[in-house]
C-alpha positions as CSV (number, residue, x, y, z in Angstrom):
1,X,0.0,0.0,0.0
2,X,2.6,2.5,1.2
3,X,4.9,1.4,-1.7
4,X,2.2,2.4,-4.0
5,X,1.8,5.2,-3.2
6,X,5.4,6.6,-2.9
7,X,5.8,4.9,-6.2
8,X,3.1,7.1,-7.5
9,X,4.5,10.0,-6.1
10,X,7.5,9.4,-7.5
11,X,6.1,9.1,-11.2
12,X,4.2,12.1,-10.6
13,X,7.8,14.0,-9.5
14,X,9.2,12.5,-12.5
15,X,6.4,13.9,-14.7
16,X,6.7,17.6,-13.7
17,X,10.2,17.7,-13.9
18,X,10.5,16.2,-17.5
19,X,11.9,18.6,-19.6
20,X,13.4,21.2,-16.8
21,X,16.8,21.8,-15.6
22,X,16.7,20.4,-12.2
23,X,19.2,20.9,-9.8
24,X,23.4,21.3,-9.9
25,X,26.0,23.0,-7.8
26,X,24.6,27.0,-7.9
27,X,21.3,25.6,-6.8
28,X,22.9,23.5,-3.4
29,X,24.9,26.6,-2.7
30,X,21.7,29.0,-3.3
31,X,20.0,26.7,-0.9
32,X,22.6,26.2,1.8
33,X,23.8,29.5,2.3
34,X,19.9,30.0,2.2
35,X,19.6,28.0,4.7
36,X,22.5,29.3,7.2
37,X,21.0,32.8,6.9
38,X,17.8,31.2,8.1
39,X,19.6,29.8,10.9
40,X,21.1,32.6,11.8
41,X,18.0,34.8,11.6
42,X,16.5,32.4,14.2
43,X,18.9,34.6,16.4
44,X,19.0,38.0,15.3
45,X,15.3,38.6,13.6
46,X,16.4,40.6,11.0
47,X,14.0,41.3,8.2
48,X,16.5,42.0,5.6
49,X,18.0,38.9,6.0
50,X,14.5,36.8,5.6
51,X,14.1,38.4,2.4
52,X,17.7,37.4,1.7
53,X,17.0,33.8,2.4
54,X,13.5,33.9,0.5
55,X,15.1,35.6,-2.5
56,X,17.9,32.7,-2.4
57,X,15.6,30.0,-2.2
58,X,13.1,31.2,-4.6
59,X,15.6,31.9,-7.2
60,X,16.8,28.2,-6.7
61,X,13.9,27.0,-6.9
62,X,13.0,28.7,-10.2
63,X,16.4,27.4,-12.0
64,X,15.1,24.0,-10.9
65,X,12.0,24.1,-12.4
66,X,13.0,26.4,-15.7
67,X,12.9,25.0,-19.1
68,X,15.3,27.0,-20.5
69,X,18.3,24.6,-19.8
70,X,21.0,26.3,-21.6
71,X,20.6,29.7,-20.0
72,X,20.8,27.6,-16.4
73,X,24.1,25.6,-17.7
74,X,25.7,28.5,-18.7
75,X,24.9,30.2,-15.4
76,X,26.2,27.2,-13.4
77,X,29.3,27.3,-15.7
78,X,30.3,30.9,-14.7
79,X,29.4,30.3,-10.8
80,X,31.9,26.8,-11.2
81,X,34.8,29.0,-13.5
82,X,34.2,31.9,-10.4
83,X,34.7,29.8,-7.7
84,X,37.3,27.2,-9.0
85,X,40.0,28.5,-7.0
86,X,38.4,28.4,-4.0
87,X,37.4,24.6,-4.3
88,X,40.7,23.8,-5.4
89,X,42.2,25.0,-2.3
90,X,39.4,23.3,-0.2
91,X,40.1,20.0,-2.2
92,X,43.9,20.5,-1.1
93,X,43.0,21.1,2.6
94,X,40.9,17.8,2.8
95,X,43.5,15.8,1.0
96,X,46.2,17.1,3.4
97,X,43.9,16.2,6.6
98,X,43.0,13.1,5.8
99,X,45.7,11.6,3.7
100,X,48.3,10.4,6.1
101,X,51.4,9.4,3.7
102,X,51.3,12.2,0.8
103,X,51.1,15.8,1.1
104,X,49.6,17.9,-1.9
105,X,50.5,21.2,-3.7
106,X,49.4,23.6,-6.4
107,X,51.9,24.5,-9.0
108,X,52.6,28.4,-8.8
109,X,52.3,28.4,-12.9
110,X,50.2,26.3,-13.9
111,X,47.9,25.2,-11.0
112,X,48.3,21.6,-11.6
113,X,47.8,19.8,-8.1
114,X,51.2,17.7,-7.2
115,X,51.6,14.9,-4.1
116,X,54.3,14.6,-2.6
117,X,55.2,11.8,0.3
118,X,54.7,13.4,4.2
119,X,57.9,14.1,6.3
120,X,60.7,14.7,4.1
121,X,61.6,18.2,5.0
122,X,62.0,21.0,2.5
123,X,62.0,19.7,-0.8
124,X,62.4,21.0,-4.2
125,X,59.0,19.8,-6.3
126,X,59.0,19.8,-9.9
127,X,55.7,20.1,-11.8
128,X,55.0,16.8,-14.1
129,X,52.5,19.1,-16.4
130,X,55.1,22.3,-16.9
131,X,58.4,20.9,-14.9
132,X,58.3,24.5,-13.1
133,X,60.6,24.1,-9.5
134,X,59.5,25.5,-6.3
135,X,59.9,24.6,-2.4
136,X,57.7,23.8,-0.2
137,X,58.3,21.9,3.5
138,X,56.3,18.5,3.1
């Protein structure tokens, strides 16, 4: 019975969203950083900042549901090109946490990541996409 039902919900889900964009990475940030501001409005009841979180969600919410995919590929494009740096330098930070033999680098020139092993001291490190040198203590 319950099976049915969800199963039916689910084909109905699948039905309105045939032919729109859906969701990708803009649409989790719009949504989380929606969601902290709600959060954080729980505290300081700020009226600004509920028509912050409303404008964020909403907006998500229509690049979900648009049918003009391109326009919403291209948009998530830009925001993924603009914030490229910033997740490369997370993705570094994670690997050097949690990886306990190798310790990783950006190349100065051409921003190629490079692993090095852990606990060899200061080390010259040569770039296997544009052999540029540089130190760094690993």
């Amino acid at each position: 019975m319950i099976k049915g039902i969800v199963n039916k919900l689910k084909e109905t889900f699948n039905d309105i969203m045939k032919g729109r964009y859906g969701s990708d990475h803009l649409n989790v940030v719009l949504v989380g950083v929606g969601f902290i501001f709600w959060i954080i409005n729980l505290f300081l009841k700020n009226s600004a900042l509920v028509l912050l979180t409303n404008i964020m969600v909403i907006y998500a919410l229509y690049r979900s549901l648009s049918k003009n995919i391109w326009i919403r590929q291209k948009e998530n494009l830009r925001f993924l090109d603009l914030t490229k740096n910033f997740r490369n330098k997370l993705k570094i930070f994670k690997l050097n946490l949690t990886d306990k033999n190798f310790k990783y680098f950006i190349c100065p020139n051409c921003k190629q990541m490079v692993k090095v092993p852990k606990g060899k001291g200061k080390i010259e490190i040569s770039c296997p996409r544009c052999n540029t040198k540089f130190d760094r203590r690993s």
